[in-house]
C-alpha positions as a printed NumPy array, in Angstrom:
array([[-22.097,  15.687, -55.539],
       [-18.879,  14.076, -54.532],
       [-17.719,  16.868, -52.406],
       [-21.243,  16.919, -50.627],
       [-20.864,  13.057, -50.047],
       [-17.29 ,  13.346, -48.26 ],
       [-18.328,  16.308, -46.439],
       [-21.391,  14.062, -45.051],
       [-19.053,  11.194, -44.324],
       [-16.579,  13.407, -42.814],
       [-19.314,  15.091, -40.225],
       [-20.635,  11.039, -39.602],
       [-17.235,  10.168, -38.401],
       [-16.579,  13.254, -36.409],
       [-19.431,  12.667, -34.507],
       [-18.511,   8.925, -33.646],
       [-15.526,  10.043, -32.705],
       [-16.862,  12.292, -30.744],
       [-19.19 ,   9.556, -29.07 ],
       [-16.671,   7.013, -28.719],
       [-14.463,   9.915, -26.618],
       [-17.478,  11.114, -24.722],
       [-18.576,  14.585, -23.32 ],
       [-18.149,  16.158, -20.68 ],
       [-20.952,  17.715, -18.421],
       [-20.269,  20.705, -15.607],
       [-21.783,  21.031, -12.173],
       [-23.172,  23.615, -11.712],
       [-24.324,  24.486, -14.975],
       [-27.566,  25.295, -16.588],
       [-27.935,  21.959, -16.938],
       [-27.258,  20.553, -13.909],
       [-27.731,  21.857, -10.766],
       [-27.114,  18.503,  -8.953],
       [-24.103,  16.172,  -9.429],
       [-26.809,  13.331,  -9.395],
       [-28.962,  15.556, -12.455],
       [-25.498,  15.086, -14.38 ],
       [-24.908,  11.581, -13.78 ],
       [-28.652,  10.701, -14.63 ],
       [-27.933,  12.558, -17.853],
       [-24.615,  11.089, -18.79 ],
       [-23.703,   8.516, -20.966],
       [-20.986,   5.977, -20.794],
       [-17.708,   7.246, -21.703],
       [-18.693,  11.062, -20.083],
       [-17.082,  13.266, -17.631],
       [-18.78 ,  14.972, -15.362],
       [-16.618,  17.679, -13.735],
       [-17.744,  19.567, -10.39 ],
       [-16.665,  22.859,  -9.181],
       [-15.544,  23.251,  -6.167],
       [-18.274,  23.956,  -3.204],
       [-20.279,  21.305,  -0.995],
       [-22.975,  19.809,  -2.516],
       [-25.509,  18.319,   0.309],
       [-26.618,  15.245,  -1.761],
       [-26.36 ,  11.727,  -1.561],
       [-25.514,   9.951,  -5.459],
       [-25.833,   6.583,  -7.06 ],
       [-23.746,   6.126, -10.571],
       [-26.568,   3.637, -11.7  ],
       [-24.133,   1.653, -13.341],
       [-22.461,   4.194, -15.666],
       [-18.982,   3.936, -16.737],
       [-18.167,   7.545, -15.901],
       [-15.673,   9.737, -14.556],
       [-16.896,  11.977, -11.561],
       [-14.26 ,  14.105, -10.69 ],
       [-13.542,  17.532,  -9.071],
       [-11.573,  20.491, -10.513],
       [-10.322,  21.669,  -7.149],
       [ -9.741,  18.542,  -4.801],
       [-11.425,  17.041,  -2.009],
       [ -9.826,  20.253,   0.397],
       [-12.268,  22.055,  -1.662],
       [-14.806,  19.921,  -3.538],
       [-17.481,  17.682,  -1.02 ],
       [-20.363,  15.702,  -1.363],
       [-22.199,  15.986,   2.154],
       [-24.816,  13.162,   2.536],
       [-26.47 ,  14.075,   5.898],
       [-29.809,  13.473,   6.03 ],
       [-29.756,  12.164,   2.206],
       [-30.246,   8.712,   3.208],
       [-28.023,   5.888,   4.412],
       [-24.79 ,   5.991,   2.217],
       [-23.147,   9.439,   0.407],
       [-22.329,   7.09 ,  -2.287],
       [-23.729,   3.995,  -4.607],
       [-21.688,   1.486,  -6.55 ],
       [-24.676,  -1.244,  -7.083],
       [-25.425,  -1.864, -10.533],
       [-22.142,  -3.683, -11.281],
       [-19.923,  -0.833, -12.149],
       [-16.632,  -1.546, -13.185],
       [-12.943,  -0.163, -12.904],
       [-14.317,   2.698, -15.618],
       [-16.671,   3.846, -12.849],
       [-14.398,   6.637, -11.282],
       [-14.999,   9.03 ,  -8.443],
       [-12.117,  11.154,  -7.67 ],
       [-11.166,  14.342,  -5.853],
       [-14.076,  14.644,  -3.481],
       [-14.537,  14.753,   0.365],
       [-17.039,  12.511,   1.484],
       [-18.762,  12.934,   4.614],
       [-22.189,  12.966,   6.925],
       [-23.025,   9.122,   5.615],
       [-24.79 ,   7.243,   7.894],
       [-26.014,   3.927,   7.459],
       [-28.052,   3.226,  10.331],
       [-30.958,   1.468,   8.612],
       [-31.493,  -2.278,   8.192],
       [-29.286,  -4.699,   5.688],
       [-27.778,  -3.754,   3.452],
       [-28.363,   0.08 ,   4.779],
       [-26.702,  -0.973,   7.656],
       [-22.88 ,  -0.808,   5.855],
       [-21.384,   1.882,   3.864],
       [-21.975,   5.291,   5.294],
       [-19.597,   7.218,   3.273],
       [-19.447,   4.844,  -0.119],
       [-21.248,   1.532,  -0.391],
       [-20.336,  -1.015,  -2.958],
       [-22.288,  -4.186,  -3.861],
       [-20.89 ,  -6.554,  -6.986],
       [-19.314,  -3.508,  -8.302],
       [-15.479,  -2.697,  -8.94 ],
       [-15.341,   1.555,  -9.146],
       [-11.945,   3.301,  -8.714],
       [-11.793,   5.487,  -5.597],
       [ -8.58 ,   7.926,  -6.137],
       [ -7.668,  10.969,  -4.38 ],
       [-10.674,  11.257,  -2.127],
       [-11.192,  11.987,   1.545],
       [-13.609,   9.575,   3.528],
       [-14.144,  11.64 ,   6.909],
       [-17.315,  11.828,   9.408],
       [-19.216,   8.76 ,   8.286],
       [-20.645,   6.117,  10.379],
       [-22.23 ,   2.674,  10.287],
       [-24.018,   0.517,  12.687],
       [-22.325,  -2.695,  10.927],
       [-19.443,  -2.273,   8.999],
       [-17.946,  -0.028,   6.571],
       [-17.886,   3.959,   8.156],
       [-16.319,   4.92 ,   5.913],
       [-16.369,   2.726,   2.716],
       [-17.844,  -0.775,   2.64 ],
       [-17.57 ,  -2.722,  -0.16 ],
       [-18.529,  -6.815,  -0.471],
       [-20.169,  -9.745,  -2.273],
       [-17.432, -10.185,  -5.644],
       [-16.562,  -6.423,  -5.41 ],
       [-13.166,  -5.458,  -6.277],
       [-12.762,  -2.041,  -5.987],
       [ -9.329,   0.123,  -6.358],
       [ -8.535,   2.491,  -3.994],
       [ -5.765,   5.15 ,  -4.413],
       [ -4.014,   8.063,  -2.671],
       [ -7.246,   8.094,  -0.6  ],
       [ -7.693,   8.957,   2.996],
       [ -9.785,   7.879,   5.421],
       [ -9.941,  10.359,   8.706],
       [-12.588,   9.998,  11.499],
       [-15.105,   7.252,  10.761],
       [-16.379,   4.553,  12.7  ],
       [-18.939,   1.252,  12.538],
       [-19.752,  -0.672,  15.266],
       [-18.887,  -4.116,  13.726],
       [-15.495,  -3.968,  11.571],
       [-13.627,  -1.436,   9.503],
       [-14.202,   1.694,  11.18 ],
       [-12.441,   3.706,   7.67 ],
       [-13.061,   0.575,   5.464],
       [-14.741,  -2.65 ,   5.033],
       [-13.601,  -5.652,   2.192],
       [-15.679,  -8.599,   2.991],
       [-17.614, -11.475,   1.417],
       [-16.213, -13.107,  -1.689],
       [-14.526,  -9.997,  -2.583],
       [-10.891,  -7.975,  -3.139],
       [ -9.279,  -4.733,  -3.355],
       [ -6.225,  -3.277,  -4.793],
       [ -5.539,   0.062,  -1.975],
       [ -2.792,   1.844,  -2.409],
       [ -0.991,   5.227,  -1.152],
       [ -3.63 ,   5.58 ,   1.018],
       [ -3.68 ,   7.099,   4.955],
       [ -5.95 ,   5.417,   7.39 ],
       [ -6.222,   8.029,  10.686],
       [ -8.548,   8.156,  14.046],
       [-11.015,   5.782,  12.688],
       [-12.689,   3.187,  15.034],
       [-14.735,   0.224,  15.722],
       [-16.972,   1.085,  18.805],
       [-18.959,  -2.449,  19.325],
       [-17.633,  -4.027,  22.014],
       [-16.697,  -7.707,  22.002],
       [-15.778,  -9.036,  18.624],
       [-15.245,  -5.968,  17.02 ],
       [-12.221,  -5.858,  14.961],
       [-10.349,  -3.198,  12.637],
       [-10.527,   0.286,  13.458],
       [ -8.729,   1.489,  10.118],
       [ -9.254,  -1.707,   8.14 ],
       [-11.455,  -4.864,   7.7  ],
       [-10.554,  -7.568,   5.045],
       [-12.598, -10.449,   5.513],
       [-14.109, -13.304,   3.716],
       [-12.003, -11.813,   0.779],
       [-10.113, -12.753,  -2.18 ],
       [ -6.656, -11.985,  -1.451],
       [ -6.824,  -7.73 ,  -0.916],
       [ -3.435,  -5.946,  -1.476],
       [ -2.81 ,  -3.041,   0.649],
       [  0.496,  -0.985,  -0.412],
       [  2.037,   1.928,   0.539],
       [ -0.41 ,   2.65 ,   3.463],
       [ -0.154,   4.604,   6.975],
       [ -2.1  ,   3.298,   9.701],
       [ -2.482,   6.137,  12.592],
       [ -4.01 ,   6.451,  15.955],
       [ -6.829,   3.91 ,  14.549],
       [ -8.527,   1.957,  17.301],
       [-10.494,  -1.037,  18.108],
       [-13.352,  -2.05 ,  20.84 ],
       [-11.574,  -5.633,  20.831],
       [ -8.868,  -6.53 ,  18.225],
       [ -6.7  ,  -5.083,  15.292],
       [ -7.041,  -1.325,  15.847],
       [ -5.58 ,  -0.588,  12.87 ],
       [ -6.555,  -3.924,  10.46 ],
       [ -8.342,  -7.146,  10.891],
       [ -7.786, -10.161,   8.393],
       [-10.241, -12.681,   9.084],
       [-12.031, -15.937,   7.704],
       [-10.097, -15.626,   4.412],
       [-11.31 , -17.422,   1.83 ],
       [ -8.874, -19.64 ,   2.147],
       [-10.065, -21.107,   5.357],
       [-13.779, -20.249,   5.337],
       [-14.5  , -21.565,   1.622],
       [-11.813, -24.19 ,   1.451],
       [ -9.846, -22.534,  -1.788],
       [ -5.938, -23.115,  -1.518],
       [ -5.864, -21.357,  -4.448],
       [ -6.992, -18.143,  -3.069],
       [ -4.332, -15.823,  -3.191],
       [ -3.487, -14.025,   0.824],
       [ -3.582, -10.663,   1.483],
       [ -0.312,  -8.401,   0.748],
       [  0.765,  -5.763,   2.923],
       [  3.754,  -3.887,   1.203],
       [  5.454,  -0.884,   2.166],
       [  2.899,   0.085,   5.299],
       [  3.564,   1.423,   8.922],
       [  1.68 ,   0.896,  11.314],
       [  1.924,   3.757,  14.14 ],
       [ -0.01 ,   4.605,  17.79 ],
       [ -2.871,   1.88 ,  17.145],
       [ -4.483,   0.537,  19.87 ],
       [ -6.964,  -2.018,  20.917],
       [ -8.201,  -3.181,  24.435],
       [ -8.068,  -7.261,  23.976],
       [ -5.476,  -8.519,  20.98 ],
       [ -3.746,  -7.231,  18.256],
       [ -3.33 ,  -3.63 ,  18.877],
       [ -2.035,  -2.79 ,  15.112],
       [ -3.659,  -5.952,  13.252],
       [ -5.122,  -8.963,  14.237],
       [ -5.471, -12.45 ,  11.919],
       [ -7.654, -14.868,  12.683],
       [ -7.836, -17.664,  10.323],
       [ -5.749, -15.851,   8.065],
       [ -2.49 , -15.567,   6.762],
       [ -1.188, -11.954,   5.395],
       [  2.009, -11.474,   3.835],
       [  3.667,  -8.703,   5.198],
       [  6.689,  -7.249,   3.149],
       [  8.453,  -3.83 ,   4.277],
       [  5.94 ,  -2.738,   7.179],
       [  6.829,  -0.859,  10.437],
       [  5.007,  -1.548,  13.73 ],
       [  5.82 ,   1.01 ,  16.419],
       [  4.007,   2.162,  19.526],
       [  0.853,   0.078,  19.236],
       [ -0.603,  -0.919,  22.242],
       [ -3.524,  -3.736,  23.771],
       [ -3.48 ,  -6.504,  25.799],
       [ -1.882,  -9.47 ,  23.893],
       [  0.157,  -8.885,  20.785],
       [  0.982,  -5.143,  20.145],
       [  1.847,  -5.294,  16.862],
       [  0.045,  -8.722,  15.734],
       [ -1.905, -11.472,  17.066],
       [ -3.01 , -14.892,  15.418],
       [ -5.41 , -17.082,  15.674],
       [ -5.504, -20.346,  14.474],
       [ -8.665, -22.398,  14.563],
       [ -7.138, -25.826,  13.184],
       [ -8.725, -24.906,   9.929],
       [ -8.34 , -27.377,   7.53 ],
       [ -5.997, -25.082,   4.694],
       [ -4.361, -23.198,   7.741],
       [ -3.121, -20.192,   6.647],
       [  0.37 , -18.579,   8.632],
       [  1.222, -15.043,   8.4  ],
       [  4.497, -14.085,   6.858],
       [  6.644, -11.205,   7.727],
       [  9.854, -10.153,   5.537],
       [ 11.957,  -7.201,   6.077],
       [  9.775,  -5.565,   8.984],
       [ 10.191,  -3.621,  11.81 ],
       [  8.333,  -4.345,  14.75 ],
       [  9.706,  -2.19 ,  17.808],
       [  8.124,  -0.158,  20.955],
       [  5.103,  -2.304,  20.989],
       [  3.095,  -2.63 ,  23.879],
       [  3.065,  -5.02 ,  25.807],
       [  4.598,  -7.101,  23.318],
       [  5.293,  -7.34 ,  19.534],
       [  4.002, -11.277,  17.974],
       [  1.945, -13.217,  19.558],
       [  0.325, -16.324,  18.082],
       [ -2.811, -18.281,  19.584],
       [ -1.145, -22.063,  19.323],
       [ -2.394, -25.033,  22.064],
       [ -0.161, -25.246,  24.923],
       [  3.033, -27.041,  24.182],
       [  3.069, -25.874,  20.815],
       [  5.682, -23.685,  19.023],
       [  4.75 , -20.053,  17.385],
       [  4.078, -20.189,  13.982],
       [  4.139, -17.233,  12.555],
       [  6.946, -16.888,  10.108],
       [  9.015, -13.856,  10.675],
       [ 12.323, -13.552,   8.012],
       [ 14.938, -10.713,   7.933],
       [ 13.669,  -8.705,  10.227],
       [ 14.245,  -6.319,  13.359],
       [ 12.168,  -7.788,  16.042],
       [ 12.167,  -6.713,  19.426],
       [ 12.738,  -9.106,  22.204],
       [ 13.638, -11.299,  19.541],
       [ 11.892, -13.923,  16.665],
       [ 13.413, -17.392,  15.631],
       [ 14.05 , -16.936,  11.757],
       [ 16.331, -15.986,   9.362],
       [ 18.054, -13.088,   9.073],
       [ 16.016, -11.805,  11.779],
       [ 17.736,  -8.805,  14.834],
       [ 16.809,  -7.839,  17.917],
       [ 18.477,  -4.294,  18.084],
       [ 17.201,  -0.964,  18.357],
       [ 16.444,  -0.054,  14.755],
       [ 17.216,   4.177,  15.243],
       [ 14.655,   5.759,  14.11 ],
       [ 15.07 ,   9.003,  12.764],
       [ 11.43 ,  10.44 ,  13.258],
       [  8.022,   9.301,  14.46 ],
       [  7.182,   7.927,  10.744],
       [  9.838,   5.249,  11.526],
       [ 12.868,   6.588,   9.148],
       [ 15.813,   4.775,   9.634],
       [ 19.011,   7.232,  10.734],
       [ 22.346,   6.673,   9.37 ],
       [ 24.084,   3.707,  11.179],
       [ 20.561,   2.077,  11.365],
       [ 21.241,  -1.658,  12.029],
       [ 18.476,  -1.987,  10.031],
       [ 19.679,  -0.572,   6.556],
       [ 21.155,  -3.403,   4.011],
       [ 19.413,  -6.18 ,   6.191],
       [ 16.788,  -7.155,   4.203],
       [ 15.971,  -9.961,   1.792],
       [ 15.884,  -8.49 ,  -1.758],
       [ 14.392, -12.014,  -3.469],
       [ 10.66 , -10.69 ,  -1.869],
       [ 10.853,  -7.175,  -3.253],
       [  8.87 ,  -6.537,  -5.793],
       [  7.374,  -2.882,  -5.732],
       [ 10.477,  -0.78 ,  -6.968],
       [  9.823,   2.219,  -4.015],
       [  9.735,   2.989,  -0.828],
       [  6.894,   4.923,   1.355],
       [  8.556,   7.855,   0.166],
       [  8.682,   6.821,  -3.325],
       [ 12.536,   6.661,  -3.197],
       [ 14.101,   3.612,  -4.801],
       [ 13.468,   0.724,  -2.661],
       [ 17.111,  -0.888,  -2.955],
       [ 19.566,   1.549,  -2.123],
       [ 22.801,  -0.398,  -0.683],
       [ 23.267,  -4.322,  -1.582],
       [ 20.212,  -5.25 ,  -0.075],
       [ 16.725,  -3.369,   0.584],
       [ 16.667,  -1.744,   4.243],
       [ 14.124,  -3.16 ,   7.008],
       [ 10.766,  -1.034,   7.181],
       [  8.832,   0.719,   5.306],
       [ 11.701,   3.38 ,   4.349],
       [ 14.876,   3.52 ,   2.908],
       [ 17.812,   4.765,   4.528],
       [ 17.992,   8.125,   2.641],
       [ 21.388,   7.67 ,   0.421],
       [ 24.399,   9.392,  -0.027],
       [ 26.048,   8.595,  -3.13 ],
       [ 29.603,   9.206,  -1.888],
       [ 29.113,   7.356,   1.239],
       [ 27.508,   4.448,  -0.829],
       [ 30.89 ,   4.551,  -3.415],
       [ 33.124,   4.48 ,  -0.266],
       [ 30.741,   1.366,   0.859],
       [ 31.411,  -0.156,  -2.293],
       [ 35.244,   0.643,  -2.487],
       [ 35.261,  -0.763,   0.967],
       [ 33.238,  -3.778,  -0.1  ],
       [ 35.793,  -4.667,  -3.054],
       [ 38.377,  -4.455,  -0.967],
       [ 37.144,  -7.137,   1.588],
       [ 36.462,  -9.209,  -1.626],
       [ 40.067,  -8.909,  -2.206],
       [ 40.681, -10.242,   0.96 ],
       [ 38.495, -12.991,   0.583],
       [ 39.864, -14.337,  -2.368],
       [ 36.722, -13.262,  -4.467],
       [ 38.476, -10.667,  -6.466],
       [ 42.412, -10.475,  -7.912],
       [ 44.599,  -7.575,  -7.071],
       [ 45.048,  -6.648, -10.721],
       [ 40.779,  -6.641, -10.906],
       [ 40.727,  -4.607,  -7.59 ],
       [ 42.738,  -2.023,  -8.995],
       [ 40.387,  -1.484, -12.301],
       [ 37.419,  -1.414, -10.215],
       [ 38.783,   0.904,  -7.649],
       [ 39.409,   3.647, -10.677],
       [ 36.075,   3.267, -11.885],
       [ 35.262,   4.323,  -8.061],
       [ 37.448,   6.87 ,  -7.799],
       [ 36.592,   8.09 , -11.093],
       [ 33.339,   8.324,  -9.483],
       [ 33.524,  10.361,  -6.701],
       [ 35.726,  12.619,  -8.691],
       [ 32.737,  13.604, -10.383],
       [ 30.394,  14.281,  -7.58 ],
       [ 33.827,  16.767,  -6.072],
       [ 32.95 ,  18.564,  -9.706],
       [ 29.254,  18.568,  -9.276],
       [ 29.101,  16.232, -12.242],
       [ 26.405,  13.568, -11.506],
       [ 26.355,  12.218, -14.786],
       [ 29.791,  11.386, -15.274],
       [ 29.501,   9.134, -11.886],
       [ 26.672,   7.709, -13.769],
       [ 28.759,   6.834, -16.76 ],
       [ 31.335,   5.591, -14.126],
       [ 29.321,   3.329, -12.706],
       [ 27.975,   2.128, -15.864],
       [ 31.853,   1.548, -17.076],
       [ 32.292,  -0.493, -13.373],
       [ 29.463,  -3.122, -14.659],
       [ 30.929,  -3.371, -18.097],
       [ 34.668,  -3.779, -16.17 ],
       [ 32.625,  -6.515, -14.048],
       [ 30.782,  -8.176, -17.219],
       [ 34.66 ,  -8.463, -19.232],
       [ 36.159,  -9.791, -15.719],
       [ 33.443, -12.719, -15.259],
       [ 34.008, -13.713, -19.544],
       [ 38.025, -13.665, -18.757],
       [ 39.834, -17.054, -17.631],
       [ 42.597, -15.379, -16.295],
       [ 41.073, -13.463, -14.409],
       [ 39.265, -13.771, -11.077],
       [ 35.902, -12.439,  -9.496],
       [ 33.141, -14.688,  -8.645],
       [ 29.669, -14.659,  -9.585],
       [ 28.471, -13.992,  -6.063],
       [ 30.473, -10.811,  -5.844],
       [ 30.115,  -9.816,  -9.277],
       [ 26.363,  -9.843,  -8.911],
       [ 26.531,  -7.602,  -5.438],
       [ 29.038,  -5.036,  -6.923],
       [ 26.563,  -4.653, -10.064],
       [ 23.24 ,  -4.392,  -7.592],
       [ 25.124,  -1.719,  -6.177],
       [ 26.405,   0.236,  -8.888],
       [ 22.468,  -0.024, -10.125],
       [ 21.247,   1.416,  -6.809],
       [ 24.043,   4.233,  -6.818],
       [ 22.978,   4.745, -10.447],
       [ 18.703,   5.23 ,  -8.817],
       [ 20.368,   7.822,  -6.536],
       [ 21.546,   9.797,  -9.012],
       [ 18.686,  10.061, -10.842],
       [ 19.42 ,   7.061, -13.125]])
C-alpha cells in the first residue's frame, strides 16, 4: 500500500511540475491550424512554436503570458494581416513582460479605422508591456500613429534586435509609436525607410516618443527614415516632464545610436525635441538633411520644468544645412548642452572639437588617427559596448560616436609605454618606477611577437599589481591621477585580448 501511495504522490508532483513549466503547442498541427487556434488554447506558462510559412491572420494574445515564437526566423516565419482587420497584432488585456512574440515578420497591418483602430497597423499595444525580440515590422500603415508598432496609455513594452523596414502613419512614428503615459526599453534594433506622410506637424519617420515616461533607446540605427515636417528619424515631444508637470520623470536615453541619411522638409532632419530633453550618449549624426537643424532641433515653449537636451561623446558631422539648432527668443543664448564632442562648425562646451572626425565607412567608424578616438568622457558610460558589441573603452578614455576605434593591442602597449614616459616627464612617475613598468610592457609585446595572448594578459595584470605596490610605497612616486589612467588602460588592453 505504501509503494502505491508514493507512486501516486510521485505522478501528482510530476504533473505540477509539468504545469508549473508549461507545454508547448505546434502550428500547424492537428490541433491547430491557426496560430490564433493555439493561443486560444494555451495556458499561461505555454509555448506555442510556429513553423515556418506565412500565415494570413491577424492575432490577439488575450492576455496570456505566453511565448509565441518561430522555429525558423522572421526571413522565414510571417504573420500577414491584410484584410484581417486593423492591426496584425493585439497586446490589450494587460499583458506583461511574459507575453513574448519573437521571430516573426509582421506585415499588411493597416489601421485605417476610427480610435483606437486608427494606430498600430503592424502591433498595437494598449496598458500592456509584451516583449517584441527578433522580429521584422515591414509594410504596415496607419492613418494616426504607429505603422509599424504603436504602443500607449502606461504601456511599457521591450523591444529587441527588432527591425522596422518600410512603414508609415500619417501622424508620428512612421516604424514606431511610444506615447501617452507610457515607456519602452528598445534595444539593438534598425529603424530603415519608414515615414510620416501628414503634412504639417507630423513628426518621426523612424520613431515617436511622446507623452512618455522616460523611453531608452540603445544600440539603434536610424536609416533613410523621413518626415512630412520634423525629426525624420525620431521625435521627442511633450515629455512628461513638461506636459504633466513630474520633475521626477526620468528623460529619454539615447545610447550607442547613429543616425544616418534622415531627412525632413521643415526642422530636425535626424530628431527633433520639442518640450523635451533627451540624453544623448555615444550617437553619430551624419548626412541628415531639412531646413533648420540637420541633426537636431529644439523647441522650447517656456514650460514650466524645461527640459534641455544633453549630448556626450557624439558625433555630429556632414549635416545639412546645419548640425544644432535650438528655438530660444532672440537675444538669447543656445541651450542645448553639448560635452566632449566632435561638432561641426563648432559647439561651446567642454571637451567639445570641431575637426573632421575620419570616418572609415558610411556606418560612421572611426579610422586610425581619428581625432575622435580617446576624446570622450568616460564618467557617462555606462553600457560596457559599442554598436559593434566591442568593448566600449578601448584607450584611456571611450572614443566619440557610436563605435570604437577598432584596437590594436600592440599599438595600444606602445600608447601606453609612450604615455608613462610623458608621466616621467611630468614628474608623475620616478625613473626607478618607469623602468618596472616599462618591463611589464615590454614583457607584453614580447608575447604578442610569440603569438601568446595570454601571457600579455598576465603582463598586464602584473603592470596593475606593479601600480597597486607603487601607490602603498612612500618612497616611491606615481600619483593617483596617473596610476588610475595606466590601470584603465591595462583593463582595456586586457578587453582586447579577450580578457
Amino acid at each position: 500500500m505504501r509503494n502505491v501511495k508514493n507512486l501516486t504522490l510521485c505522478v501528482l508532483l510530476l504533473a505540477l511540475v509539468s504545469n508549473a513549466a508549461g507545454g508547448t503547442l505546434y502550428v500547424p498541427s492537428d490541433d491547430y491550424s491557426s496560430i490564433q487556434a493555439a493561443i486560444n488554447a494555451a495556458a499561461n506558462g505555454d509555448e506555442i512554436v510556429v513553423a515556418q510559412g506565412t500565415y494570413l491572420e491577424a492575432i490577439n494574445f488575450n492576455g496570456k503570458a505566453i511565448r509565441l515564437y518561430s522555429s525558423g526566423g522572421p526571413d522565414v516565419t510571417t504573420i500577414d494581416g491584410s484584410g484581417k482587420g486593423y492591426h496584425v497584432v493585439q497586446c490589450v488585456s494587460g499583458e506583461g513582460s511574459g507575453t513574448i512574440l519573437e521571430g516573426f515578420t509582421i506585415t499588411g497591418g493597416n489601421a485605417n479605422g476610427t480610435s483606437p483602430d486608427d494606430s498600430g497597423g503592424g502591433m498595437y499595444c494598449y496598458s500592456s508591456s509584451p516583449t517584441v525580440t527578433n522580429c521584422t515590422f515591414t509594410g504596415n500603415t496607419a492613418d494616426v500613429s504607429g505603422g509599424g508598432m504603436h504602443s500607449w496609455n502606461w504601456s511599457q513594452p521591450t523591444v529587441t534586435d527588432c527591425t522596422f523596414s518600410g512603414n508609415s502613419a500619417s501622424y508620428q512614428g512612421g516604424g514606431l509609436a511610444i506615447r501617452w503615459y507610457s515607456a519602452a526599453t528598445i534595444s539593438g534594433c534598425t529603424f530603415s525607410g519608414n515615414a510620416v506622410t501628414g503634412g504639417q506637424f507630423c513628426n518621426g519617420g523612424g520613431l515617436s516618443v511622446s507623452f512618455d515616461l522616460g523611453t531608452t533607446v540603445t544600440n539603434c540605427t536610424f536609416t533613410s527614415n523621413s518626415a512630412s515636417y520634423g525629426g525624420g528619424a525620431m521625435y521627442n515631444g511633450n515629455h512628461i516632464r513638461v506636459y504633466g508637470n513630474d520633475p521626477s520623470a526620468p528623460a529619454t536615453m539615447v545610447t550607442n545610436c547613429t543616425f544616418i541619411g534622415n531627412s525632413a522638409p521643415n526642422i530636425g532632419g535626424a530628431m527633433y525635441n520639442m518640450q523635451s530633453g533627451p540624453e544623448i550618449t555615444n550617437c553619430t549624426f551624419t548626412n541628415n538633411t531639412t531646413w533648420s537643424g540637420g541633426a537636431i532641433r529644439t523647441y522650447y515653449g517656456g514650460e514650466t520644468n524645461k527640459m534641455i537636451p544633453t549630448l556626450t561623446n557624439c558625433i555630429l558631422w556632414g549635416d545639412t544645412p546645419d548640425e544644432i539648432v535650438d528655438s530660444v527668443s532672440a537675444g538669447e543664448p543656445p541651450t542645448t548642452i553639448v560635452n566632449y564632442s566632435d561638432v561641426q562648425d563648432s559647439w561651446a562646451g567642454t571637451g567639445n572639437i570641431d575637426a573632421d572626425p575620419m570616418f572609415a565607412d558610411a556606418e560612421g567608424r572611426l579610422l586610425p588617427g581619428s581625432p575622435c578616438i580617446d576624446a570622450g568622457d568616460n564618467s557617462v558610460v555606462e553600457v560596457t559596448t559599442d554598436l559593434d558589441g566591442d568593448p566600449r573603452i578601448q584607450g584611456a578614455c571611450v572614443d566619440m560616436g557610436a563605435f570604437e576605434a577598432l584596437a590594436d593591442p600592440e599599438m595600444m602597449l606602445a600608447g601606453l609605454a609612450l604615455f608613462i614616459m610623458d608621466e616621467v616627464d611630468a614628474g608623475n612617475i620616478d625613473a626607478e618606477t618607469e623602468g618596472s613598468l616599462l618591463a611589464k610592457v615590454n614583457a607584453a609585446l614580447a608575447a604578442l611577437d610569440r603569438d601568446n595572448p595570454n601571457d600579455a594578459k598576465v603582463a598586464m595584470n602584473d603592470l596593475k599589481a606593479l601600480v597597486n605596490q607603487v601607490e602603498a610605497q612612500t618612497d616611491k612616486k606615481i600619483t593617483p591621477e596617473t596610476a588610475a589612467v595606466i590601470i584603465q588602460r591595462a583593463n582595456a588592453i586586457i578587453a582586447v585580448l579577450g580578457g
